[in-house]
C-alpha positions, 0 to 999 in steps of 0.5 A: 500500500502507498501513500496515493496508490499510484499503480505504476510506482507500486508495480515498479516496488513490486517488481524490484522486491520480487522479480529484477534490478533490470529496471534500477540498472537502466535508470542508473541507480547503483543500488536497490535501495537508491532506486527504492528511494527514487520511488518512495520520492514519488509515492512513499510505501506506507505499509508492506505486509510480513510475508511479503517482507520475507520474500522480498528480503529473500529475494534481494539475498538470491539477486545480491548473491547472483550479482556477486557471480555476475549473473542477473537473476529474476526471482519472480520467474524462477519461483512462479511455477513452484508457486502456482504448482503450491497452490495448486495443490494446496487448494481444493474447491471447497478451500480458497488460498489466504491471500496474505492481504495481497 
């Protein structure tokens, strides 16, 4: 949630916590947190559910660790199967996913 729910900078926070630096690098950024600054100049971030939190930061490990070998990593796409197969088999008819307040 952010302070004015602008679609574009929430989608932008969404894709550097969870998927790639690709668009921090483009814009020039030297680090994450830069580029999270950028964003939050536009429309500050007021609230980031915990489990989001989780991934987020384990996400952010992966990348920085991948960087560390050169590589370019995107978490999102990596995890997406797995994730759609978790619910998958998680959910029955009868029983919706808890959506974490996402």
């Amino acid at each position: 949630q952010s302070r004015d729910n602008n679609d574009e900078i929430i989608a932008k926070n969404a894709e550097l916590y969870f998927g790639s630096d690709a668009a921090r690098i483009k814009l020039g950024y030297a680090t994450p947190q830069m580029y999270l600054q950028h964003l939050n100049g536009i429309d500050p971030t007021i609230h980031v559910p915990d489990a989001a939190v989780f991934v987020a930061r384990t996400s952010f490990l992966f990348r920085g660790m991948g960087s560390l070998l050169q590589q370019q990593l995107c978490t999102a796409k990596s995890w997406s199967k797995m994730a759609e197969l978790a619910l998958k088999e998680e959910c029955t008819p009868a029983q919706e996913p808890y959506r974490l307040g996402l």
